[in-house]
LUMPALUM-89917 format. One record per residue (C-alpha): residue number from 1; residue in one letter; x, y, z. Coordinates in steps of 0.1 Angstrom, whole numbers, always signed. Layout:
<pts>
  num  residuo     xx     yy     zz
  NUM        A      X      Y      Z
...
</pts>
This chain:
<pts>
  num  residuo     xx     yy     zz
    1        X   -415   -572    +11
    2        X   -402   -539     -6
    3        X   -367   -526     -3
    4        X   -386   -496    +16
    5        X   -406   -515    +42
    6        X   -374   -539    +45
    7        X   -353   -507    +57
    8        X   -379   -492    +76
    9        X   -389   -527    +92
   10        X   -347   -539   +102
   11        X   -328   -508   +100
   12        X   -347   -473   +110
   13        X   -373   -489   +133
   14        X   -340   -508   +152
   15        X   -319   -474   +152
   16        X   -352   -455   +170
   17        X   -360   -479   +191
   18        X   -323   -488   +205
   19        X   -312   -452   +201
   20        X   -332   -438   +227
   21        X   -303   -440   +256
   22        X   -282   -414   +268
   23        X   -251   -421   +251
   24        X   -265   -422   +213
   25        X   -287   -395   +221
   26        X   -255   -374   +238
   27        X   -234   -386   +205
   28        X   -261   -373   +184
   29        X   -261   -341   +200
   30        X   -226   -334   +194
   31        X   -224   -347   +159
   32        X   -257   -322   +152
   33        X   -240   -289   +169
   34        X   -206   -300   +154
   35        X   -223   -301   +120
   36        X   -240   -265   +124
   37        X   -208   -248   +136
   38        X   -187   -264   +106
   39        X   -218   -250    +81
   40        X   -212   -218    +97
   41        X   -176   -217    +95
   42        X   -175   -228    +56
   43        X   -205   -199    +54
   44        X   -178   -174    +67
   45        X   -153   -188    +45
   46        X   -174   -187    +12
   47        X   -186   -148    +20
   48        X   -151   -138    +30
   49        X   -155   -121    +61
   50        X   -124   -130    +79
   51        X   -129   -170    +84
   52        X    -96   -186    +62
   53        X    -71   -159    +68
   54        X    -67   -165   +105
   55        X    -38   -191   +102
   56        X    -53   -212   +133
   57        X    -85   -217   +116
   58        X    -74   -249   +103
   59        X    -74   -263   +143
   60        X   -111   -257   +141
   61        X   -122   -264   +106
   62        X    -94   -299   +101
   63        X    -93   -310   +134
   64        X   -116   -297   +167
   65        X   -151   -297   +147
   66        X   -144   -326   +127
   67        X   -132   -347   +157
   68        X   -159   -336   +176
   69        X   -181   -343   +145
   70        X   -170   -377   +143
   71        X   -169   -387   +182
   72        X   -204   -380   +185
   73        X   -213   -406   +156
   74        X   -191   -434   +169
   75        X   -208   -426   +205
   76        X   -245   -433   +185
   77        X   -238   -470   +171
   78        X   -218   -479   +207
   79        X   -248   -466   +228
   80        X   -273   -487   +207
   81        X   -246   -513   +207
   82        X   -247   -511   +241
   83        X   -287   -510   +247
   84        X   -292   -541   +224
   85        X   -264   -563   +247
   86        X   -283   -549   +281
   87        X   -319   -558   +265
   88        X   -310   -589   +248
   89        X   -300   -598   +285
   90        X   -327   -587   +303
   91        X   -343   -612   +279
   92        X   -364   -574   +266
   93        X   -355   -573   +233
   94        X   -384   -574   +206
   95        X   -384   -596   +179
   96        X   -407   -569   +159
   97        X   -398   -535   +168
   98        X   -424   -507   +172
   99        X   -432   -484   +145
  100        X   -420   -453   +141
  101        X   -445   -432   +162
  102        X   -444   -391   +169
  103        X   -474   -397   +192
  104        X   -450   -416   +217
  105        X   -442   -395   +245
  106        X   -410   -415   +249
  107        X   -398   -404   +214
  108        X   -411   -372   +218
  109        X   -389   -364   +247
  110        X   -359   -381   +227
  111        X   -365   -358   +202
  112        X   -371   -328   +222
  113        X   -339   -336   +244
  114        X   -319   -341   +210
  115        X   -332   -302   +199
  116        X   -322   -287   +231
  117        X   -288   -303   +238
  118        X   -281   -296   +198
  119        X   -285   -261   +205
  120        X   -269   -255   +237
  121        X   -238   -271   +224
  122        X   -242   -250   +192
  123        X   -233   -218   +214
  124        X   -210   -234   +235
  125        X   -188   -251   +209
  126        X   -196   -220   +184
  127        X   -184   -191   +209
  128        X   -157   -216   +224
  129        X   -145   -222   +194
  130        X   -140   -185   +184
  131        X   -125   -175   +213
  132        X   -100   -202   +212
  133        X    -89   -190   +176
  134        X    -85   -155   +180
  135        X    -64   -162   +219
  136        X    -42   -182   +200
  137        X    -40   -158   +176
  138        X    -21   -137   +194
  139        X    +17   -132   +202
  140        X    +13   -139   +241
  141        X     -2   -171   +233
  142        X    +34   -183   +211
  143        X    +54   -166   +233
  144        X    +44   -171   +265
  145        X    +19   -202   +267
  146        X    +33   -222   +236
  147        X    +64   -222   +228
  148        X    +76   -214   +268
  149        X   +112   -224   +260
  150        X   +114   -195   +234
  151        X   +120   -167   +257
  152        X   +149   -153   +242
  153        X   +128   -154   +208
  154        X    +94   -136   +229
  155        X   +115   -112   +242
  156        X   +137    -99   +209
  157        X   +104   -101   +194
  158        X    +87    -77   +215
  159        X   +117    -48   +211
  160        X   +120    -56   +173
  161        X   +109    -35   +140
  162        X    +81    -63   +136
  163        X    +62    -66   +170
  164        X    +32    -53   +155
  165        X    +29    -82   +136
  166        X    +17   -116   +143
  167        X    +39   -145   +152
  168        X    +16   -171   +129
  169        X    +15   -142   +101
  170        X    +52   -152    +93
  171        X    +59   -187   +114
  172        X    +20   -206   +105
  173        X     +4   -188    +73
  174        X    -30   -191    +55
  175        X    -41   -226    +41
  176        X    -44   -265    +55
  177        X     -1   -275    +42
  178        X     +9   -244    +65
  179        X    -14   -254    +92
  180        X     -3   -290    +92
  181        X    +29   -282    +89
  182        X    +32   -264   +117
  183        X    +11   -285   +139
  184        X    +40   -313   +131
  185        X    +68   -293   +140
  186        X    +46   -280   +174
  187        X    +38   -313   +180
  188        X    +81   -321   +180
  189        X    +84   -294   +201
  190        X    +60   -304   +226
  191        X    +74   -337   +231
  192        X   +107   -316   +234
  193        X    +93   -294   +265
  194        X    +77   -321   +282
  195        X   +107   -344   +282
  196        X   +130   -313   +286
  197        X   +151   -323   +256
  198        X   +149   -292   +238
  199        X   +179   -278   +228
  200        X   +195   -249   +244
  201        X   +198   -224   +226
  202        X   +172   -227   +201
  203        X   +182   -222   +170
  204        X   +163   -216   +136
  205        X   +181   -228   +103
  206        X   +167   -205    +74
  207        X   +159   -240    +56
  208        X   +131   -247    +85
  209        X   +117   -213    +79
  210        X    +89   -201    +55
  211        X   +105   -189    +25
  212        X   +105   -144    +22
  213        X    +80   -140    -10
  214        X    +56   -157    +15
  215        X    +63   -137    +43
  216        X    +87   -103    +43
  217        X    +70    -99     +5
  218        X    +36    -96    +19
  219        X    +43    -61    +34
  220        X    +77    -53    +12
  221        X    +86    -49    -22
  222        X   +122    -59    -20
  223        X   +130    -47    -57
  224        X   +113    -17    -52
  225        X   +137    +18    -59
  226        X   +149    +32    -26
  227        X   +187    +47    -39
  228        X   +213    +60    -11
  229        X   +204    +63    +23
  230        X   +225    +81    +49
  231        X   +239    +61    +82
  232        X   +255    +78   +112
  233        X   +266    +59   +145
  234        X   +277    +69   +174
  235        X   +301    +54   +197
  236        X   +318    +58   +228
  237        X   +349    +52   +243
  238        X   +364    +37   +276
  239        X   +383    +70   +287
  240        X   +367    +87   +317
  241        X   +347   +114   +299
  242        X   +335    +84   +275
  243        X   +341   +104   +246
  244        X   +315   +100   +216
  245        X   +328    +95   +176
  246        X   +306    +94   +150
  247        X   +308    +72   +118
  248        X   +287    +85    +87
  249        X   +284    +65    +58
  250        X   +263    +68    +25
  251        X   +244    +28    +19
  252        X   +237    +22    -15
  253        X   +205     +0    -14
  254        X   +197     +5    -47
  255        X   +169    -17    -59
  256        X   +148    -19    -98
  257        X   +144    +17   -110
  258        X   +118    +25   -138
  259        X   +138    +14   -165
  260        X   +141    -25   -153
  261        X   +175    -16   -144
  262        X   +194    -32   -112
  263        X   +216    -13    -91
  264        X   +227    -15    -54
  265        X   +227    -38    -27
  266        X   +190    -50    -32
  267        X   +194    -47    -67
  268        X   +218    -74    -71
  269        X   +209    -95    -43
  270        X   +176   -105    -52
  271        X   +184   -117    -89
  272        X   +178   -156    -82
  273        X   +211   -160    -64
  274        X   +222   -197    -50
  275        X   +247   -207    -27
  276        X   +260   -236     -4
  277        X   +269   -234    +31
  278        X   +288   -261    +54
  279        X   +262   -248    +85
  280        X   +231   -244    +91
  281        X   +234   -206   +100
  282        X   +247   -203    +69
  283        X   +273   -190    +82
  284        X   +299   -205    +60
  285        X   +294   -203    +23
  286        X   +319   -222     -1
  287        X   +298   -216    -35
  288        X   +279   -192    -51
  289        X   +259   -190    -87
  290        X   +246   -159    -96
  291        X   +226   -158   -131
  292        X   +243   -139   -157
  293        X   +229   -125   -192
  294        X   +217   -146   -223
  295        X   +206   -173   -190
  296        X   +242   -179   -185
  297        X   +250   -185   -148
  298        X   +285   -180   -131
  299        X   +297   -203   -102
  300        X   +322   -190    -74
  301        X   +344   -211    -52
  302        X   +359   -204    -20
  303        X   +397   -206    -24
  304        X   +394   -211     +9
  305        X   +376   -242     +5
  306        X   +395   -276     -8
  307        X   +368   -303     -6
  308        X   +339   -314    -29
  309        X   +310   -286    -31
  310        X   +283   -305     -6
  311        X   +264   -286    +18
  312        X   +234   -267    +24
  313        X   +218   -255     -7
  314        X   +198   -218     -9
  315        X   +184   -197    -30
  316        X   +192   -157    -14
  317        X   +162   -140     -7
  318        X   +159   -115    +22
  319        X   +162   -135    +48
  320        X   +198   -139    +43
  321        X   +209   -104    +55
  322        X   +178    -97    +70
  323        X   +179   -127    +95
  324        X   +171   -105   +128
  325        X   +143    -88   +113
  326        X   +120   -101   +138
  327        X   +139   -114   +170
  328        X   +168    -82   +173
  329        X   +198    -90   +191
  330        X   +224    -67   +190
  331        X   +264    -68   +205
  332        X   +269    -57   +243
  333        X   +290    -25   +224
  334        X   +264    -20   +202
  335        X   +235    -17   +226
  336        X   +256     +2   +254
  337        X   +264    +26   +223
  338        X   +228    +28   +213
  339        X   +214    +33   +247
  340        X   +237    +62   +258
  341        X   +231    +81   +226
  342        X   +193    +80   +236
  343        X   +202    +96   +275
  344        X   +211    +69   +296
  345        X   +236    +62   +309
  346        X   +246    +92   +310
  347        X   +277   +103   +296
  348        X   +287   +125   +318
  349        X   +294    +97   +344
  350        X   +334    +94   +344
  351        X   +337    +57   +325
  352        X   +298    +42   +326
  353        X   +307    +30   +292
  354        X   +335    +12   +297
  355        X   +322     -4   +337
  356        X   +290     -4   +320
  357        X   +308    -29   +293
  358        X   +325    -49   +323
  359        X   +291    -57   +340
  360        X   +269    -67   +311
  361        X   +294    -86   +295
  362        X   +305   -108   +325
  363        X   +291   -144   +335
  364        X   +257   -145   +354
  365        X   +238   -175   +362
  366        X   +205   -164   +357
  367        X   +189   -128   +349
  368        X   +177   -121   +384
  369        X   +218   -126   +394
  370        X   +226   -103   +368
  371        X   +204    -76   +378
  372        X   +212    -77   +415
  373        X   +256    -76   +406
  374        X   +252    -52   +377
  375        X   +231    -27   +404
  376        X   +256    -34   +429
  377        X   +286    -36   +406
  378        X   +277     +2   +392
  379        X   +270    +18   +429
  380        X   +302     +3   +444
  381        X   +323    +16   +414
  382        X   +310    +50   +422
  383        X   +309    +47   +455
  384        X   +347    +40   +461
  385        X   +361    +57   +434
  386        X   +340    +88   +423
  387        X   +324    +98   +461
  388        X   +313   +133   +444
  389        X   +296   +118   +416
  390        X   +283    +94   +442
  391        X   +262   +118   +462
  392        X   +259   +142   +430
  393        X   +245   +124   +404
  394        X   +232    +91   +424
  395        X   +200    +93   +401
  396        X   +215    +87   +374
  397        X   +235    +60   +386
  398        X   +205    +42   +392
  399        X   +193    +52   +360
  400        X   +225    +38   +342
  401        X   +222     +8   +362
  402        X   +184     -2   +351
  403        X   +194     +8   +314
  404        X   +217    -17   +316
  405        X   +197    -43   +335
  406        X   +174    -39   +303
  407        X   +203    -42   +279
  408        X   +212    -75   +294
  409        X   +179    -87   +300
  410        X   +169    -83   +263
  411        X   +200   -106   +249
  412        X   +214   -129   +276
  413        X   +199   -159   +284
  414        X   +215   -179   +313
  415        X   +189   -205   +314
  416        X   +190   -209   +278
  417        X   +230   -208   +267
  418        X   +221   -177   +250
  419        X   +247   -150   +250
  420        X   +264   -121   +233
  421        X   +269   -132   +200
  422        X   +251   -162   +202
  423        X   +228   -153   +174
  424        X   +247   -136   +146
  425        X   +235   -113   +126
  426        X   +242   -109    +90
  427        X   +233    -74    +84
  428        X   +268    -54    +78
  429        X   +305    -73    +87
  430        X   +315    -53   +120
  431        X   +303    -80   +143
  432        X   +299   -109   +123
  433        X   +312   -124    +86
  434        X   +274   -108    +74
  435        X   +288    -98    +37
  436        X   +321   -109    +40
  437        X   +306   -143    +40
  438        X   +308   -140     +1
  439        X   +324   -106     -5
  440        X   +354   -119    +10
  441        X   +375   -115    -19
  442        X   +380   -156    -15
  443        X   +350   -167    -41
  444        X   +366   -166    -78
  445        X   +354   -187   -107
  446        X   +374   -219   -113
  447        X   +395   -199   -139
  448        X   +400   -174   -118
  449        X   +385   -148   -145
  450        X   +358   -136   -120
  451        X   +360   -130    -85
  452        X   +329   -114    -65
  453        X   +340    -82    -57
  454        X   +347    -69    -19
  455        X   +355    -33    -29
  456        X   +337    -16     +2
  457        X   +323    +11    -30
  458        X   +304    -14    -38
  459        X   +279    -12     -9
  460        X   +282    +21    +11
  461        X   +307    +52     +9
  462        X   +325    +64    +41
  463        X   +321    +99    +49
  464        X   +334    +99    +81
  465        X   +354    +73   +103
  466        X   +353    +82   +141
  467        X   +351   +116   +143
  468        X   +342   +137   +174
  469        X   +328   +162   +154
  470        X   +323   +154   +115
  471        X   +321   +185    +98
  472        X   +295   +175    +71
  473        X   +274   +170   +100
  474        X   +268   +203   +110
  475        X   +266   +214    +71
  476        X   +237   +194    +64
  477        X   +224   +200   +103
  478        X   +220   +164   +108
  479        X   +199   +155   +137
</pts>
């Protein structure tokens, strides 16, 4: 007997004539539409028309098609597994199985039945399949249906400088590492939600996030030429007419002109930098190299600092100043200053600044307390001690009240420890160490030769400190 008829005779013959129950035929199915869709997926991939560059594509092309791929073949050999045990007991099964024969009926409607349920589960698996990429695509799908313990996270988000862009363009990115990555770290998380041993707050070491070049540098050219830029803030005080100063001062960001040369804060920031930190905020920094000429590099100390140099290694890149860039929190003085320079409150009610402060800043246990005591809090201050401005300017009470409602409910947490200050931001030193975490004066060489500087010069120029009215304002008809 040939090798041929020997297959077709123990093997092929066998697999038609036990594989014509409903679980091989169902498996079959599925392997068949499974196959189709992943042909049509690496087809979009190899024409370029939008397939790899969603970063959950991976969860159809590694994992959903190819389980499903691979579930229908094991379902083939257990149904036929399956029929043989049933026949053999039945004491039905052939000794000589039937030939191969179109002109069956029985394997006709097999066949047929294996064409039809192919293609129906071609559209549903395709269109399903799509639809379930492009909804978890979105930032309401991390926000709000993934990651639910992140709300402080969904919510700076949505009010940041970044909400137009996608949460997996910076957290997930393109290719199969970034995708499993990911899918690890979610898969920690949701053990974490389910058992409710998340932490609280959430934090987000730099050292667990994608590094800048693969992220901010996609949109920015950090050593691109920007020079000075002019600052003015406004701030108000805690007297009764809340009276506004204003702080103007000249950053110099600096960056690579046209000549190669380096100037600036980006300038000399982004020159291949490293440091070590003792937290995982970084937040503390005990050590600093920063590349000289000729390749020589130059390592500063914290005088500060008496034990061996151990910690958290890092290379600077923009995420080190830039660490709010896409979840915004800002200081209760900060945002109360901010929101009555746009209108409301409104200045004009005697000491909404400094009550304002008082209510936003005291201890709530959830966000729906808050906005119940900060309302009340507001009207009875009024009430009782300015009646006038009570029945004169009630709207704008209640405006003042619902501005800071929102200022509250866009940086405190109850539910999830978060609070003022909670999450530090290291863009400045007002609120937070920010520059002073190296340009403390503190970080000399071991000869003490060198010492990074913390001449203020260095970064900005003030051109006015608190003043009501700063003259160079009007000259320049500042807006």
């Amino acid at each position: 007997m040939s090798v041929t008829q020997n297959f077709k005779n123990n093997w092929l013959q066998p697999f038609f004539y036990l594989g014509k129950n409903a679980l091989s035929l169902i498996g079959g199915a599925i392997t068949t539409a499974s196959a189709f869709v992943l042909v049509g997926f690496w087809m979009i991939d190899v024409l370029g028309h939008g397939g790899s560059s969603n970063p959950y594509i991976g969860l159809i092309l590694f994992l959903f098609l190819p389980g499903f791929f691979i579930f229908g073949l094991i379902l083939i050999p257990i149904g036929i597994a399956i029929q043989r045990r049933k026949l053999l007991k039945e004491g039905r099964l052939p000794s000589i199985y039937p030939a191969v024969d179109f002109n069956d009926p029985m394997f006709r409607h097999a066949l047929n039945f294996v064409i039809i349920a192919t293609f129906v589960n071609f559209v549903i698996v395709g269109v399903a399949s799509y639809r379930g990429v492009a909804y978890m695509d979105t930032p309401g799908f991390c926000g709000a249906a993934c990651h639910v313990p992140m709300q402080p996270q969904w919510v700076a988000y949505q009010h940041s400088p970044h909400s137009h862009v996608e949460c997996t363009e910076c957290h997930v990115g393109s290719g199969a590492s970034n995708y499993v990555h990911a899918k690890m770290r979610g898969t920690m998380q949701l053990i974490g939600v389910t058992f409710n041993t998340f932490p609280r707050p959430i934090l987000a070491p730099l050292s667990e996030l994608r590094p800048a070049r693969a992220t901010c540098e996609e949109c920015h050219a950090p050593k691109r030429f920007i020079g000075d830029r002019l600052l003015v803030k406004t701030t108000y005080g805690d007297d009764e007419k809340n009276a506004s100063t204003k702080t103007m001062l000249v950053l110099h960001l600096g960056g690579v002109d046209s000549l190669s040369r380096s100037s600036g804060i980006h300038g000399h920031h982004l020159t291949n930098i490293q440091y070590t930190a003792t937290d995982g905020e970084n937040q503390t920094i005990i050590s600093v190299s920063a590349p000289g000429p000729n390749g020589t590099t130059t390592e500063y100390i914290s005088t500060d600092w008496k034990g061996p140099v151990k910690g958290i290694k890092r290379t600077m890149d923009c995420m080190d100043c830039h660490n709010q860039a896409a979840h915004s929190y800002q200081t209760a003085e900060d945002a109360v200053d901010e929101s009555m320079a746009n209108g409301t409150p409104d200045a004009s009610l005697p000491f909404v600044h400094k009550q304002g402060m008082l209510l936003i800043q005291a201890k709530y246990n959830s966000q729906e307390e808050a906005a119940t005591r900060i309302k009340a809090g507001l009207e009875n201050f009024y009430r009782s001690q300015y009646p006038a401005v009570w029945s004169g300017q009630h709207n704008q009470i209640e405006q003042a009240a619902a501005a800071l409602t929102t200022i509250y409910d866009q940086n405190v947490f109850p539910a999830m420890k978060v609070t003022w200050g909670t999450y530090p931001n290291n863009i400045g030193h007002n609120n937070f160490p920010g520059c002073f975490r190296c340009h403390d004066g503190n970080h000399t060489t071991k000869d003490g030769a060198k010492t990074i500087t913390n001449d203020c010069a260095a970064c900005h120029n003030l051109l006015a400190v608190d003043e009501p009215n700063p003259k160079l304002l009007s000259e320049i008809n500042f807006q």
